[in-house]
C-alpha positions as CSV (number, residue, x, y, z in Angstrom):
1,X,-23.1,11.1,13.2
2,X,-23.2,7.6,11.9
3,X,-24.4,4.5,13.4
4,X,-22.4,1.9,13.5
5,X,-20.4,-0.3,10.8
6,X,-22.2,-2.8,8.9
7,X,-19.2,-4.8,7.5
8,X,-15.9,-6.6,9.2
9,X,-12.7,-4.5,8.3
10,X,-11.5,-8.4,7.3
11,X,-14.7,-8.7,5.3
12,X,-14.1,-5.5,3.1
13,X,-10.5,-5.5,3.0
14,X,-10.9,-8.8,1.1
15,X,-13.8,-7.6,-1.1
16,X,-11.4,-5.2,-2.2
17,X,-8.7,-7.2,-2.6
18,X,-7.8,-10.2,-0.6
19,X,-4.0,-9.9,1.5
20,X,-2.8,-12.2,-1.4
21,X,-3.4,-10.8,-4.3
22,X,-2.8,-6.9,-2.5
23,X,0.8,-8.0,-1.7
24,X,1.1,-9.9,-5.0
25,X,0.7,-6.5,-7.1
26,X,2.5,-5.1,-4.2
27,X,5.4,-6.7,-5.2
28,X,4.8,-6.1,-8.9
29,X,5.1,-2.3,-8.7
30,X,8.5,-2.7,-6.3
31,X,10.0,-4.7,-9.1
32,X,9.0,-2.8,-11.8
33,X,10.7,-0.3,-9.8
34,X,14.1,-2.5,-9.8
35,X,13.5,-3.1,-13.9
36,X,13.4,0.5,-14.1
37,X,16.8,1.4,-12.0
38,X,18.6,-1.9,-12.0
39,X,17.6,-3.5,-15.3
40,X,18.2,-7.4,-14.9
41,X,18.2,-7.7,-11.4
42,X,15.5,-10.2,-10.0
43,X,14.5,-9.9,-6.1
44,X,13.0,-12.6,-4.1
45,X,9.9,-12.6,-3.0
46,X,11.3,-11.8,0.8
47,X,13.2,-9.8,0.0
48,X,11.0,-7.3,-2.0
49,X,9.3,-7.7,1.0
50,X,11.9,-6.4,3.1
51,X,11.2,-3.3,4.9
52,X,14.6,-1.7,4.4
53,X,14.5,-3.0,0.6
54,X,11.5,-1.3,0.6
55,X,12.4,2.0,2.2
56,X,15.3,2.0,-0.4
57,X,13.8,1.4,-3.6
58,X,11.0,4.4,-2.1
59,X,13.9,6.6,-1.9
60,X,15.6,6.0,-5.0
61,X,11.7,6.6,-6.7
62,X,11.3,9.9,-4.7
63,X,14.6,11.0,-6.5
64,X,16.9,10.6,-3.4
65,X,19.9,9.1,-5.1
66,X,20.6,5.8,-6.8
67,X,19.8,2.3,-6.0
68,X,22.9,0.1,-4.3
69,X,21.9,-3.6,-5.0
70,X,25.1,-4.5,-2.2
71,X,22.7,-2.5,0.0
72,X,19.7,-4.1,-0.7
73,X,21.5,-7.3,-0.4
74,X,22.6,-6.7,3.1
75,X,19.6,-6.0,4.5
76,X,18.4,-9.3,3.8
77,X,21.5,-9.8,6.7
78,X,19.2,-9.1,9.8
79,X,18.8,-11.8,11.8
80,X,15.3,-12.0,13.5
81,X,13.5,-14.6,15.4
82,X,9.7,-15.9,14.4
83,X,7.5,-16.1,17.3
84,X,4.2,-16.0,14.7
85,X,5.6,-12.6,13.4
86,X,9.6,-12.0,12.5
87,X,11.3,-10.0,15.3
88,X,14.6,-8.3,15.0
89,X,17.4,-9.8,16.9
90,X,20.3,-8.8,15.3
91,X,22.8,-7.0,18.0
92,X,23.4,-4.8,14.8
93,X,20.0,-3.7,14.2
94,X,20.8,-0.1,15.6
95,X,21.9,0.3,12.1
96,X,20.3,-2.4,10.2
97,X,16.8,-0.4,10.7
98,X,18.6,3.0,11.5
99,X,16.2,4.5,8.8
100,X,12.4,3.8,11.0
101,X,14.5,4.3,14.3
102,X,15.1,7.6,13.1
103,X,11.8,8.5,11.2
104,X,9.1,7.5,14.1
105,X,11.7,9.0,16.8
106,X,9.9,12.4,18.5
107,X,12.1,15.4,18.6
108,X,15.6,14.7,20.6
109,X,14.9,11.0,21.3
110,X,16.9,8.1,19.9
111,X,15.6,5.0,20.2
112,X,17.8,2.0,20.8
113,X,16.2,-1.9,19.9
114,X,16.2,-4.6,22.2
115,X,18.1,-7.2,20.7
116,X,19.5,-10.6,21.5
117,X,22.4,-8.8,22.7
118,X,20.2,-7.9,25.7
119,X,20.4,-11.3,27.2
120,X,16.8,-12.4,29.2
121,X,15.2,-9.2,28.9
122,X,15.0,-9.6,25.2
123,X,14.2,-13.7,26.0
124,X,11.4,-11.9,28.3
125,X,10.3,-9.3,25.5
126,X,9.9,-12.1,23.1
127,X,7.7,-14.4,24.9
128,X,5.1,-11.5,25.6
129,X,5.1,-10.6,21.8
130,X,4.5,-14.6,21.3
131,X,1.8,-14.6,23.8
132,X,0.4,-11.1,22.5
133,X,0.6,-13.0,18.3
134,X,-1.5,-16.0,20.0
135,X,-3.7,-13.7,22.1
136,X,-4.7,-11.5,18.6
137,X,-5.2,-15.2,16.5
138,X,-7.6,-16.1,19.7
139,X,-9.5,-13.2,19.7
140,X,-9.4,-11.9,15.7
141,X,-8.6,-14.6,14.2
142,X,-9.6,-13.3,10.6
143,X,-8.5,-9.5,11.6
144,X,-5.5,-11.2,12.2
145,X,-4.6,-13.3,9.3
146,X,-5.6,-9.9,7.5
147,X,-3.5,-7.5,9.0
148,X,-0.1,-9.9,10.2
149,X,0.0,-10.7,6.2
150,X,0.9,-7.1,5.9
151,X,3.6,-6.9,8.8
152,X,6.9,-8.5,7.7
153,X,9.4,-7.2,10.9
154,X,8.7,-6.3,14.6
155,X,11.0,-4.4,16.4
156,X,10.7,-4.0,20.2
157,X,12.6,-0.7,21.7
158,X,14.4,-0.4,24.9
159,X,12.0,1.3,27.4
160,X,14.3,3.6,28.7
161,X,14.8,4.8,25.2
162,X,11.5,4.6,23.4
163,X,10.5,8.5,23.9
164,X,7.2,7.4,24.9
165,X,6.5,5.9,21.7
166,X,3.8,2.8,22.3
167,X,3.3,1.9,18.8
168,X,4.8,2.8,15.3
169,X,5.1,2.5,12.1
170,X,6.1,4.6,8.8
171,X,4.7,5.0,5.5
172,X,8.2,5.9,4.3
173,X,9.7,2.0,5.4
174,X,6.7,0.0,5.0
175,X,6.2,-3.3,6.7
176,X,8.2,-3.0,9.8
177,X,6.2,-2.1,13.0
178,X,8.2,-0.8,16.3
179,X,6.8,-1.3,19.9
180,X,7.8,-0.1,23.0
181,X,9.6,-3.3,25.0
182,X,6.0,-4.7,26.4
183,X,4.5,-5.6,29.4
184,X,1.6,-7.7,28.5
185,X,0.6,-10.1,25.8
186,X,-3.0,-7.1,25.0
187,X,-0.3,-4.3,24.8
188,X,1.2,-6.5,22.0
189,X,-1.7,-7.6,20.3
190,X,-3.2,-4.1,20.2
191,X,-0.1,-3.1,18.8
192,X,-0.3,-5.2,16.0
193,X,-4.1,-4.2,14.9
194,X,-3.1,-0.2,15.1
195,X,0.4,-0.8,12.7
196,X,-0.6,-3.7,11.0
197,X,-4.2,-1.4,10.0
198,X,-1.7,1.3,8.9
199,X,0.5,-1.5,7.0
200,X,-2.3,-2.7,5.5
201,X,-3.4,0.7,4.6
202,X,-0.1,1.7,3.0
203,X,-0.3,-1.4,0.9
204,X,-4.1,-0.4,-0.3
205,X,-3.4,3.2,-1.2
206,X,-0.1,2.4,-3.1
207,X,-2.0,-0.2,-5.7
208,X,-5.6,0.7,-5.3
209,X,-7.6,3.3,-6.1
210,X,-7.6,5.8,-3.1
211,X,-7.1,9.2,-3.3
212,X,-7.6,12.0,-5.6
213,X,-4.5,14.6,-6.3
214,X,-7.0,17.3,-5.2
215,X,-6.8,15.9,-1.7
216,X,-3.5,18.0,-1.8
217,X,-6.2,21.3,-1.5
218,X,-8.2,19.9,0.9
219,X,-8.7,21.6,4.4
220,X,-6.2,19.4,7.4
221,X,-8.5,17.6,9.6
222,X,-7.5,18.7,13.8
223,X,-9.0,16.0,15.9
224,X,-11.0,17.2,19.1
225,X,-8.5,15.4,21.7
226,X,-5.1,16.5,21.2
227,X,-5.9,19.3,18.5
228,X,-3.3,17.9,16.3
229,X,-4.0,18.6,12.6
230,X,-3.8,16.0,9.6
231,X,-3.6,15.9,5.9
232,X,-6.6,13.9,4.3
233,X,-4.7,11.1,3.5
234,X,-2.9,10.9,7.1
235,X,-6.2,11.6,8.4
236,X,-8.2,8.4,6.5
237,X,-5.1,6.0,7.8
238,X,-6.1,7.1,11.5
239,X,-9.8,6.6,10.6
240,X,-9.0,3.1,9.1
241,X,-6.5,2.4,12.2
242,X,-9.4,3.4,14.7
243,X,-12.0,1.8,12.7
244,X,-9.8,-1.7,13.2
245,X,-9.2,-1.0,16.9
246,X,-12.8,-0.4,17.5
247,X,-13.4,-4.0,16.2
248,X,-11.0,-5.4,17.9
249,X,-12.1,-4.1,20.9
250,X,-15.8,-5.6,20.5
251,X,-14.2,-8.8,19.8
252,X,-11.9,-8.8,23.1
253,X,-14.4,-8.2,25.9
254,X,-13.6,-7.9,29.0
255,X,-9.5,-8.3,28.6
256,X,-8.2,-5.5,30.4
257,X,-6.2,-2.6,28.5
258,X,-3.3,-1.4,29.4
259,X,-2.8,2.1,30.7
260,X,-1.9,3.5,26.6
261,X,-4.3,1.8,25.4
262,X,-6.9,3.1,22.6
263,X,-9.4,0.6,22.7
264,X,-11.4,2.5,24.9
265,X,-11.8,5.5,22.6
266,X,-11.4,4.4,19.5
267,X,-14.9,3.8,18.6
268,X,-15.4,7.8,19.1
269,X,-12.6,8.5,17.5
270,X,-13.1,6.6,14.2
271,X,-16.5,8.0,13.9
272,X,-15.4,11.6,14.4
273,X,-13.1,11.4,11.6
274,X,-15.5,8.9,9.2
275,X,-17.6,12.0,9.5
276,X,-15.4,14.7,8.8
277,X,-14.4,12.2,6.0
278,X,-17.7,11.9,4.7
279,X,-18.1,15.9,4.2
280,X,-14.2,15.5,1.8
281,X,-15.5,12.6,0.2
282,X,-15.3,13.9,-3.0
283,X,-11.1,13.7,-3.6
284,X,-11.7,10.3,-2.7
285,X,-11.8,7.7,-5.2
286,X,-13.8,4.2,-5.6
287,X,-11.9,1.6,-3.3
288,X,-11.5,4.6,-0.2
289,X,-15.1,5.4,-0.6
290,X,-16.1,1.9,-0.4
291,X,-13.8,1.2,2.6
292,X,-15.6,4.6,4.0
293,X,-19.1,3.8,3.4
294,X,-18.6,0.5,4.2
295,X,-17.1,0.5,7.7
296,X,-18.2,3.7,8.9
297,X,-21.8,2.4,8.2
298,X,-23.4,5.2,5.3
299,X,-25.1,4.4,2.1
300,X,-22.2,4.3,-0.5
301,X,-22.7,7.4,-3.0
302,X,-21.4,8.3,-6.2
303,X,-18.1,6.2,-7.2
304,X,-15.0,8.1,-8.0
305,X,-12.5,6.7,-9.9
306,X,-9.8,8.2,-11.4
307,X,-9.9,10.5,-15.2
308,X,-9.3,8.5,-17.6
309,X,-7.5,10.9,-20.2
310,X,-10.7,10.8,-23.5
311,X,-9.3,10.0,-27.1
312,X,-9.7,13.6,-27.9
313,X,-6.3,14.1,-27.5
314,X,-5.4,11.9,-30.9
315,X,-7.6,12.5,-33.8
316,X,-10.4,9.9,-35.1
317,X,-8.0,9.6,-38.0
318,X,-4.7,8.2,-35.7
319,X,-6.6,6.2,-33.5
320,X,-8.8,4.2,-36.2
321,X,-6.3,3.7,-39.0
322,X,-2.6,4.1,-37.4
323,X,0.0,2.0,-36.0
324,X,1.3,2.1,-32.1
325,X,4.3,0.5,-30.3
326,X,5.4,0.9,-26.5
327,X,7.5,3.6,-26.1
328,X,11.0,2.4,-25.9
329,X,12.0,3.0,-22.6
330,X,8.6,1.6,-20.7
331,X,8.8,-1.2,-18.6
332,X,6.0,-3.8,-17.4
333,X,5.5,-5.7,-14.5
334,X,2.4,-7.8,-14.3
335,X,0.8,-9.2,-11.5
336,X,-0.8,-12.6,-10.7
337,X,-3.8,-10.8,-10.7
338,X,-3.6,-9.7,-14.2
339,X,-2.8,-6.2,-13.5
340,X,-0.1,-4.4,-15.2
341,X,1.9,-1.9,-13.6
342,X,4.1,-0.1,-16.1
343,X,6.8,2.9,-15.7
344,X,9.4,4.5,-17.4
345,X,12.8,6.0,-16.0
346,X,11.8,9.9,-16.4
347,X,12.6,11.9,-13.5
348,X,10.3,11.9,-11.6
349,X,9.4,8.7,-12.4
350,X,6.2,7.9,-14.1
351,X,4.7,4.7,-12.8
352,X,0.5,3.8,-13.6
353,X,-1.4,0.9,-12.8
354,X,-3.4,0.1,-15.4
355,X,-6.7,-0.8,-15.6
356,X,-8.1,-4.5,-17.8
357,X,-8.5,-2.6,-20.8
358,X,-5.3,-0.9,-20.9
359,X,-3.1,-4.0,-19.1
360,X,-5.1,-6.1,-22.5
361,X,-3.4,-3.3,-24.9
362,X,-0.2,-3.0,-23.6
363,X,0.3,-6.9,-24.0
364,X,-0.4,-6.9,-27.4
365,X,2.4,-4.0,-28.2
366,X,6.2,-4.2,-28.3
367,X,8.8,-1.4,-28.9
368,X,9.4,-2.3,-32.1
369,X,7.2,-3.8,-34.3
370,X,4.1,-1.4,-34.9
371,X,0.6,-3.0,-34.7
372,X,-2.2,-1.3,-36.4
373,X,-5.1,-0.5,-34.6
374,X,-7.1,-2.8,-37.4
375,X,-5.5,-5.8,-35.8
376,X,-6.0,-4.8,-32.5
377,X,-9.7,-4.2,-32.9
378,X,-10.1,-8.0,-34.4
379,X,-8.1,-9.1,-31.5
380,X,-10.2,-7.0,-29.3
381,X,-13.9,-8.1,-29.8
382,X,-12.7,-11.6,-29.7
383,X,-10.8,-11.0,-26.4
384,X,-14.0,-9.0,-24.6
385,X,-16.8,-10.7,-26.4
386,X,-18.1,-7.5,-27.6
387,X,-19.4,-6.1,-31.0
388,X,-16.9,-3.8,-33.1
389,X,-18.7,-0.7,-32.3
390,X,-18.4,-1.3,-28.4
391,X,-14.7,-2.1,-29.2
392,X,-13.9,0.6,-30.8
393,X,-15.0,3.1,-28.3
394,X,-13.1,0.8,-25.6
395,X,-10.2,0.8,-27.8
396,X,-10.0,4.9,-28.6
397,X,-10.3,5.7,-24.8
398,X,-7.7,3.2,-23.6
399,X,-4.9,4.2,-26.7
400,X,-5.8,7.8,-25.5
401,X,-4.7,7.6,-22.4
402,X,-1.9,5.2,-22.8
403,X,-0.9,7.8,-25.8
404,X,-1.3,10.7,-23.2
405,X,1.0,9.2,-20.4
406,X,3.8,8.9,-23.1
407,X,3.3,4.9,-22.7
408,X,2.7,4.3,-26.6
409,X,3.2,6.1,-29.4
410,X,1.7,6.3,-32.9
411,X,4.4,5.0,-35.6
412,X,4.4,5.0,-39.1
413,X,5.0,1.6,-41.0
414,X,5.2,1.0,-45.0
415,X,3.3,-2.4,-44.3
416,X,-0.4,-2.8,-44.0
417,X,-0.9,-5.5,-40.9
């Protein structure tokens, strides 16, 4: 067992990447996904952060039919009401957000939303969740600006209809957390550190570098109170969820949970899973093993990242003294960050974040003028300060891989650049 952890969830979330900059290349992966299936269509920044925008353009990615822009626009249609986080008010949101109603719903439950339609009980509702946003700013303040920056809808559900459901939230329509209609302001805030960890968490693994195809193989993880049994990657969200309530709990004292609550077990919950987590570290790459070592209080070991695909898979000859474009049909989104995101429009899609290196490259290279590698190598050692040799070998690995993943491809020219 490990002791416990040595660094604020706020603290390493931002070492990572701070809320900003994660939802900035965030948004640079959903519109690359928009360039990709509606080529000239621009999204505003809310709403490419709309849940339902999201949810869709995840679909249309996963190969589940075609992306309707009228649909995208009409989501953008739900009315809400901004009491420190926006909650849905529509009368209409049955079908608005039918999509997370129907995903986090248990087995022969339909959850209905409370809406504005539901006259002072909804007025009621509200007021808790404003008191419950105020309570988890009092208490967490920096947990809070972390996590909220990662929720962009609340929606509360009838009681009567809820299934039992306390808390929710889906990796499949990102951003939008549900609650059971509440009864006190903790209820509320606690609600918002377990979803908005998860939120926060789906944000990470989608642009980061998280976890390793082989955690596919690995062994499901069955927790010790209820015997239910995870993948690896459900599995580390729960840890990172638990890891936040545990936290949270420190930092609220003597505030009285509610009957559902988690607070009171969440410390021994998060460290059972850390540690089963520590013994599957290996399909784990840098930023989850960071986030692991670093909460759950272990020296950090060996950093994974992910294979880069070597230069052996052009010869000496191609790489050194040949010419390479973008293939036509990538496109490139980059992020304030710097970091590129590219794809093309295969099915299934193929979409890689790249790292500096390769985001460098790619900017130098169009679809149709060829650039010899000559040119970028002079370009190169005055861009990364470095002696030809060192470029070179940065050079071969990164047109490798790009060359591998169908991104670029050699091409023959009758000039000499």
């Amino acid at each position: 067992m490990v002791g416990s952890p040595v660094a604020s969830t706020h603290a390493l979330h931002a070492a990572i990447a701070p809320a900003a900059a994660l939802i900035d290349e965030r948004r640079a992966l959903y519109r690359l996904a928009i360039d990709l299936f509606a080529p000239g269509a621009e999204l505003s920044d809310n709403l490419v952060d709309h849940p339902i925008v999201r949810y869709e353009i995840g679909r249309v990615l996963a190969g589940q039919g075609h992306l309707d822009l009228e649909r995208l626009a009409g989501a953008a249609a739900v009315r809400v009401r901004d009491v420190g986080v926006a909650v849905v008010s529509d009368p209409a949101a049955a079908s608005l957000i039918e999509a997370p109603l129907r995903i986090v719903a248990p087995p022969g439950v339909c959850p209905e939303p409370l809406t504005e339609s539901d006259g002072a009980r909804f007025g009621d509702a509200l007021e808790i969740v404003a008191e419950g946003v105020r309570l988890f700013r009092e208490i967490a303040p920096q947990m809070a600006d972390d996590l909220l920056a990662h929720v962009s809808m609340l929606a509360l559900l009838k009681r009567e209809t809820s299934g039992g459901v306390v808390s929710a939230s889906s990796r499949y329509v990102p951003g939008i957390v549900l609650i059971d209609e509440p009864s006190t302001p903790l209820e509320v805030a606690e609600a918002l550190v377990h979803e908005g960890a998860h939120e926060k968490f789906f944000d990470l693994a989608i642009v980061k570098e998280f976890v390793d195809a082989r955690a596919e193989d690995v062994d499901f993880f069955e927790n010790s109170w209820s015997h239910a049994r995870w993948p690896l990657e459900q599995t580390f969200a729960a840890w990172h969820a638990y890891t936040c309530l545990a936290q949270f709990s420190t930092s609220a004292g003597t505030e009285p949970p509610g009957p559902h609550s988690l607070l009171p077990v969440a410390r021994a919950r998060a460290t059972e899973i850390g540690d089963w987590l520590l013994e599957h570290e290996e399909v784990l790459l840098s930023d989850s093993r960071r986030l692991l070592h670093g909460l759950h209080g272990s020296p950090a070991g060996a950093v994974m990242r992910r294979s880069e695909v070597d230069c052996a898979t052009l010869c000496d000859e191609t790489l050194d003294d040949g010419h390479f474009r973008l293939h036509p049909d990538v496109r490139i989104r980059r992020a304030s960050t710097g970091r590129a995101v590219v794809g093309r429009a295969t099915q299934p899609p193929g979409i890689f974040w790249l790292d500096s290196d390769a985001s460098w490259v790619v900017g130098q290279l169009n679809d149709e003028t060829p650039t010899s590698v000559e040119l970028l190598l002079s370009q190169a050692c005055e861009e990364w300060q470095t002696i030809s040799d060192l470029a070179l070998r940065r050079l071969r690995t990164t047109i490798g891989s790009l060359a591998s993943w169908s991104l670029i491809e050699p091409a023959q020219t009758s000039e000499k650049e």
